[in-house]
Every structure is written in structure tokens, then in C-alpha cells.
C-alpha positions in Angstrom: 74.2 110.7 -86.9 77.8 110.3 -85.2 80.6 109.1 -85.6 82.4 106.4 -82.9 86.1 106.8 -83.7 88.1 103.5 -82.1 91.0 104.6 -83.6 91.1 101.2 -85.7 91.6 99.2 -82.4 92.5 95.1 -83.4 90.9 93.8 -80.2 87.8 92.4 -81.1 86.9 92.3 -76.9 87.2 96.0 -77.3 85.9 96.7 -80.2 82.4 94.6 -78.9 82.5 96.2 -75.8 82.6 99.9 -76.9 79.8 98.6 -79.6 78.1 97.4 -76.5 78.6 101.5 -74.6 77.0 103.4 -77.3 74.6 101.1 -77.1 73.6 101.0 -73.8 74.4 104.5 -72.4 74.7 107.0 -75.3 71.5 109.4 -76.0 68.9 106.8 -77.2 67.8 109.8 -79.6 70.9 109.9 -81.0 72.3 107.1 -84.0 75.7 105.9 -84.1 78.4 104.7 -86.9 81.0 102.8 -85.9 83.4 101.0 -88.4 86.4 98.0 -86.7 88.5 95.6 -87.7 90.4 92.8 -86.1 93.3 90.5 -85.6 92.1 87.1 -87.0 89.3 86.2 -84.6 85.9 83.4 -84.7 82.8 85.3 -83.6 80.0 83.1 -82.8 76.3 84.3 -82.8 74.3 84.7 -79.3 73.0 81.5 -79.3 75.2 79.1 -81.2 77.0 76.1 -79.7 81.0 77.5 -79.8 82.3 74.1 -79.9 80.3 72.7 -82.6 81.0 75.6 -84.9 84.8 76.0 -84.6 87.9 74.2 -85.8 89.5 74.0 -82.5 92.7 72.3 -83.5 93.2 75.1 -85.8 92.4 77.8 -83.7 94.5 76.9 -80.8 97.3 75.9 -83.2 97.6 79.6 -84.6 95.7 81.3 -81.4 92.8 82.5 -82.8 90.4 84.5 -80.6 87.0 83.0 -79.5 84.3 85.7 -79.1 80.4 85.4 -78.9 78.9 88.5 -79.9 75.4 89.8 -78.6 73.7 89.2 -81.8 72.0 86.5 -83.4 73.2 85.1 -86.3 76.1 82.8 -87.5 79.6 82.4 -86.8 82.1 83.9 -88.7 86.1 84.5 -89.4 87.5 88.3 -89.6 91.0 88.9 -89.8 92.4 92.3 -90.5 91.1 92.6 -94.4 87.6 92.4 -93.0 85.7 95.9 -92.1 82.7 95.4 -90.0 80.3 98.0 -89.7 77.2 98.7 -86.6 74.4 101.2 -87.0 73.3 102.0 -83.0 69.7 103.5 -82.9 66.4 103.9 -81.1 64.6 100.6 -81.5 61.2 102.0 -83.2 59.2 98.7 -84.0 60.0 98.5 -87.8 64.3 97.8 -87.2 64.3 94.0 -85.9 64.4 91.8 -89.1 64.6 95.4 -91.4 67.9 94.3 -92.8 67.3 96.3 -95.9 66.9 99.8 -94.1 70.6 98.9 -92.4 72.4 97.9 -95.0 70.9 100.8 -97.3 73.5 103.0 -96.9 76.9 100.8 -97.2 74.7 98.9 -100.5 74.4 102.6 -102.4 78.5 103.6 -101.1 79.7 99.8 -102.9 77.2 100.7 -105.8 79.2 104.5 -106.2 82.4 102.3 -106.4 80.6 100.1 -109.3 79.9 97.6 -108.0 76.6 95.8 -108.5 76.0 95.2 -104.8 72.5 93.5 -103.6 70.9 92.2 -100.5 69.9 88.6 -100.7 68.8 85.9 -98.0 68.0 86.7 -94.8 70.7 88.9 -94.1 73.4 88.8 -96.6 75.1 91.7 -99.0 76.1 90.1 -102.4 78.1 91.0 -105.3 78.1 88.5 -108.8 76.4 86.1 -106.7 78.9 85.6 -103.6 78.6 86.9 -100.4 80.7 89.6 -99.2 78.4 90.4 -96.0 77.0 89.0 -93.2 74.4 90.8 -91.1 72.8 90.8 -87.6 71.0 92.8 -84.8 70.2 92.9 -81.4 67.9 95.3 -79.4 67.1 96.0 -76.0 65.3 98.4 -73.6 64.4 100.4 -77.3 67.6 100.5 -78.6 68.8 98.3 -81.2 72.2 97.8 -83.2 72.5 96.2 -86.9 75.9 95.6 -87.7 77.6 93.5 -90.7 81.1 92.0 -92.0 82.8 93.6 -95.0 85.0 90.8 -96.4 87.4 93.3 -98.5 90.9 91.6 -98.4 90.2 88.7 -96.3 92.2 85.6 -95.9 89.5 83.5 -97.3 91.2 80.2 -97.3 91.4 80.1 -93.3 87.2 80.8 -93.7 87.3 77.3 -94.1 90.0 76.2 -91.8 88.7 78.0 -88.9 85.1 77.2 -89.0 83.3 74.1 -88.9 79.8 75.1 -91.3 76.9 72.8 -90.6 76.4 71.1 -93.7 72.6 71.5 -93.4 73.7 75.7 -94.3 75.7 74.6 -97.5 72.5 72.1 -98.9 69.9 75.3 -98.5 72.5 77.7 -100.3 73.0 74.6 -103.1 77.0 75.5 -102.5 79.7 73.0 -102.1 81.7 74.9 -99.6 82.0 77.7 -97.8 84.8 79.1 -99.8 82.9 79.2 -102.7 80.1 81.3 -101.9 82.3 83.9 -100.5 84.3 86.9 -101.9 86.5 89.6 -101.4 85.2 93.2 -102.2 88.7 94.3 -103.7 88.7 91.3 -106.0 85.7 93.8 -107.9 87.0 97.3 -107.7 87.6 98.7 -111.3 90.6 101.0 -109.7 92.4 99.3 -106.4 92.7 101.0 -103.3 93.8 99.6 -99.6 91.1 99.2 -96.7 91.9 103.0 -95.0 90.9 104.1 -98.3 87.8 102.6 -99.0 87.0 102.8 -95.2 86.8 106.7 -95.7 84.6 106.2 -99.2 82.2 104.6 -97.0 82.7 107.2 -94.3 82.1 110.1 -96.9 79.6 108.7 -98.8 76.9 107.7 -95.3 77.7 111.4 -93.9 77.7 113.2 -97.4 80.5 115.4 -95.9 83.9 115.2 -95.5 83.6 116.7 -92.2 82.6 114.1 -89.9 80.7 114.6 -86.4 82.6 112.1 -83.7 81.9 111.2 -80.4 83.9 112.3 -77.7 84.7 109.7 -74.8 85.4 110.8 -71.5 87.4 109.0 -69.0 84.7 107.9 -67.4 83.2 106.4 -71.1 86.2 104.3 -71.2 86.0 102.8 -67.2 83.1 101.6 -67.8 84.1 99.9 -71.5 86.7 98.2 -70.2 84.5 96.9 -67.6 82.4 95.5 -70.0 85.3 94.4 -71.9 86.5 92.1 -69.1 83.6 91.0 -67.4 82.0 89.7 -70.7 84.2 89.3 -73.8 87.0 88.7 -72.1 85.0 86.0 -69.9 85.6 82.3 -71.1 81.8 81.8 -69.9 80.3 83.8 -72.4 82.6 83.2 -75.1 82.2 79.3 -74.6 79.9 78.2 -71.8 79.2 74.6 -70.3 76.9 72.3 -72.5 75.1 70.1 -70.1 74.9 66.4 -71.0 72.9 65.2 -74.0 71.3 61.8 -75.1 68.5 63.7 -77.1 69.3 65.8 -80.5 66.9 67.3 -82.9 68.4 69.3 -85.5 66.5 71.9 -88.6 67.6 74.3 -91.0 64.3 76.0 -91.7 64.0 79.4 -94.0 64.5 81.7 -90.3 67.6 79.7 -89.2 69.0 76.9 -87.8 67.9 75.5 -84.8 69.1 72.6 -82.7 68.2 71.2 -79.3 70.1 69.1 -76.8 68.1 67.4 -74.1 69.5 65.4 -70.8 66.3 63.7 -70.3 66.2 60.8 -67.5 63.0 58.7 -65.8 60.9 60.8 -68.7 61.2 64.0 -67.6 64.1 66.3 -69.2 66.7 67.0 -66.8 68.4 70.2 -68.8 67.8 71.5 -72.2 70.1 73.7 -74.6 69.1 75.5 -77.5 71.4 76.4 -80.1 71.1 77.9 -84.0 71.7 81.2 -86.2 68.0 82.7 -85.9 67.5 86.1 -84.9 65.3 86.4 -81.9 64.7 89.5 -79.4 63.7 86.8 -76.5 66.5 85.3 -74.7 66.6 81.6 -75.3 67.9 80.9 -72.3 64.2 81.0 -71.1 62.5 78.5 -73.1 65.5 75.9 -71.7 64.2 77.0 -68.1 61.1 76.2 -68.7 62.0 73.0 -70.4 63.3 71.7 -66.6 61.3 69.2 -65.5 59.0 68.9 -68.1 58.1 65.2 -69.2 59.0 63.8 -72.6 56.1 63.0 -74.1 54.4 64.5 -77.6 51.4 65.7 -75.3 53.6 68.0 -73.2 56.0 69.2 -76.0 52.9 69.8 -78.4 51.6 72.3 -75.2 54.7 73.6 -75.0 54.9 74.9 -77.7 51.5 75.9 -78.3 51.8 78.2 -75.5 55.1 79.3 -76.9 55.8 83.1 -77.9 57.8 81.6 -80.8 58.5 84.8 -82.8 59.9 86.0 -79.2 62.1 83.1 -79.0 62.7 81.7 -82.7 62.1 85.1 -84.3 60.3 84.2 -88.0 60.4 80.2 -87.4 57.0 79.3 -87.1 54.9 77.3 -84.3 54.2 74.5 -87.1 57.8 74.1 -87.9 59.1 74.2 -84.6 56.5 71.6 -83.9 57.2 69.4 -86.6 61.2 69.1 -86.6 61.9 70.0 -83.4 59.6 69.6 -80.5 58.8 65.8 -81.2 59.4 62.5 -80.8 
């Protein structure tokens, strides 16, 4: 394993695009650590709907970054107590989903600190029953990343204020609000210590060595970050998108995520389709709303649709009969 050193860079578009490097053109033999924090920024999951999951009057009143990441997932708030770490590795057909063989090595470094740190949900790192971490992975062309939040002195009131969470989330997790089910990792340390510090516990403890192997960029590295940097997460398009216009809505939190679907559909035959939600999924959804185009409304079609479907491809572990049932119906 090595080390990617961003020299605790605050620019989130940075930070994702150097993520996005490693992954695409260092040695696919070879896995990557990378640790980065932020200036307070909204990160929205691959294939959320930005608009729908942000408090936009707040975050253009205090000028909050927008980003979409590559990953599935849902959206979240970061701000500069947060530590988010990505594992960068050779896809090998047992990683997509294995949130447990990730977040291994980060669960036993907050266990040598004390604290009683489990993995729970889909994709979530816990302590006394509130979340401290959020996970979530993307892979292609056999690589893969896995990376995760580490709320440790996080602003958590502005959680709240930034975000707008689907209330179908809060009814599955049985939790009035968001700020209640979080918590910050500092809150539980038996002896305190600022986020350089327990950034280097978690450094020392994944390595087992002080001595830490890091990656050397060359210039050439960084040309082709920064064009990444610019022409995707500094690109409104990606970070927001267009939604097309909608008159159809079906809406379902099921056990592998939420999932909602926006349809135009005019003289019975759907016109443009958008599929939004927090499931993790190799496929790119974009796909299933092409082939949407054109199709008519009726239960017949949809029910061929998706019988034909490579759901798990798509939907990841949402099943054909759920997908069916809630959402491709009428």
C-alpha cells in the first residue's frame, strides 16, 4: 500500500479529482490511501437529484460548495472537522458492496483509541448507536475506490441546515432528524487530541509503521488532475445537471436504497425519464433513462422492461420484484 499525500488541500474539486488520478492511471496492482478534508462543502451521490437534496437558500447564503462525487450513495455535509478517507484498488469481484473489508482497517484504528466502533446498515460506521461514517464505492475498468466520512469535529448543527434528508430515510432509521443520529468522533475520545493528531493514529495504525511509503507526483500527474478538476468538478453540469420536465413521480425507500423516477410522458409514450436515489450500482443509470425514450406507458411495457432489466447492474441489491412493484407501475 501507498500513501497519496494532498498536503491537506481544502478544495474538495481537488481533492475528488486527484481521488479520481490514482484511480484511473496509477499501477492497477498497486492500492492507495488517501486521507482529505474540506472547506464546508454538500457532496451529492452519482445519481441523486442535487436540487431536491440541498438547502439552496442556505448554501448560497453562506456559499457553500456543490459537488457530485463518482460514487453512489447519499448526500452529505463536510466542513473542515470532517476527515474522509478512500482506499484505491484492483477491482477483484468480491469489493463492490464489501463495505466491511474497507472499512476494516479505520474500524480496528477507532477501536485502539477505545472506542467501541461497528459497522451497521448498508454502509455506515457507528459508535453508541450514532453514525460517525458514511461509505461508498465506485469501480471501473477493474479498479475500484471505497471511501468514507469521518465526522470528528464537525459542525453538526449546519448537517441539518444544509441538507434537505428525504423523510422516507429518517422513517427506515426510526430517527426524528438527522442531527440526532449523527456524532462527532472527539465527543468519545477518553484523552482529546486535534484532527492532525488523530489523522496520523489512523495513518500509523493502517501502515503499522511510522515510516510511511508516499506517492510521488510528477508534473505531468498534476496536468492532467487539474484537467480533471476543471472539466468535471468544477463543471456546473456535473455538479447539478438539467432535470427534464416531469408530470409522473414514483418514489421507494427499499432495504438497497432510495430510488425515485421522474417521467415527461405525453400521447402515452414517455418523452424523457430521470432516475435518481442513494443505491450503489456499477451500471450507469443514465442507460436505463435511454432506453426509457419512447417507450409507452402502459403496465405491459414497464412489466417487460423490467423483466429484461440487469437490475443488480443498474439498482445494485434492489430486486426485480421491488422495482416492479413501487416503481415501474401504474
Amino acid at each position: 500500500m501507498i500513501y497519496i499525500d494532498n498536503g491537506d488541500c481544502l478544495d474538495q474539486t481537488r481533492n475528488f479529482a486527484i481521488e479520481e488520478f490514482a484511480l484511473r492511471h496509477l499501477d492497477e496492482n498497486e492500492t492507495c490511501l488517501m486521507f482529505y478534508r474540506m472547506h464546508p462543502t454538500v457532496i451529492v451521490g452519482k445519481n441523486q437529484n442535487t436540487l431536491a437534496e440541498i438547502n439552496t437558500a442556505y448554501v448560497e447564503e453562506h456559499q457553500i460548495p456543490v459537488l457530485r462525487r463518482l460514487s453512489g450513495g447519499g448526500a452529505v455535509y463536510n466542513d473542515e472537522g470532517n476527515i474522509s478517507f478512500s482506499i484505491i484498488t484492483k477491482d477483484d469481484g468480491d469489493a463492490f458492496h464489501n463495505f466491511a473489508r474497507f472499512t476494516k482497517p479505520v474500524i480496528e484504528a477507532l477501536q485502539s483509541l477505545g472506542l467501541n466502533a461497528t459497522l451497521n446498515g448498508r454502509n455506515d460506521i457507528e459508535i453508541e448507536g450514532k453514525k460517525i461514517s458514511g461509505n461508498a464505492q465506485f469501480t471501473t475498468k477493474g479498479r475500484l475506490y471505497s471511501h468514507g466520512t469521518l465526522l470528528f469535529d464537525v459542525q453538526l448543527d449546519n448537517v441539518a441546515k444544509a441538507l434537505h434528508v428525504n423523510p422516507l430515510k429518517l422513517k427506515a432509521k426510526g430517527v426524528p432528524s438527522v442531527r440526532s443520529r449523527v456524532t462527532n468522533i472527539r465527543e468519545h475520545l477518553a484523552k482529546d487530541m486535534d484532527i492532525q493528531a488523530f489523522k496520523q493514529v489512523l495513518l500509523q495504525h493502517i501502515f503499522q509503521s511510522s515510516d510511511i511509503p508516499t506517492y510521488p507526483f510528477t508534473p505531468s500527474d498534476w496536468q492532467k488532475i487539474t484537467e480533471i478538476q476543471q472539466q468535471r468538478y468544477q463543471n456546473w453540469e456535473w455538479n447539478y445537471g438539467k432535470s427534464p420536465k416531469c408530470n409522473i413521480k414514483k418514489e421507494h425507500k427499499f432495504p438497497g436504497g432510495l430510488v425515485e423516477m421522474q417521467l415527461q410522458v405525453e400521447h402515452g409514450r414517455i418523452q424523457s425519464a430521470r432516475i435518481f436515489g442513494d443505491f450503489f450500482a456499477t451500471g450507469d443509470i443514465q442507460d436505463v433513462e435511454k432506453q426509457l425514450q419512447g417507450m409507452p406507458y402502459t403496465q405491459n411495457d414497464l412489466a417487460a422492461f423490467v423483466t429484461q432489466l440487469d437490475v443488480s447492474l443498474y439498482f445494485g441489491q434492489i430486486t426485480k420484484s421491488e422495482l416492479a412493484t413501487h416503481i415501474f407501475s401504474i
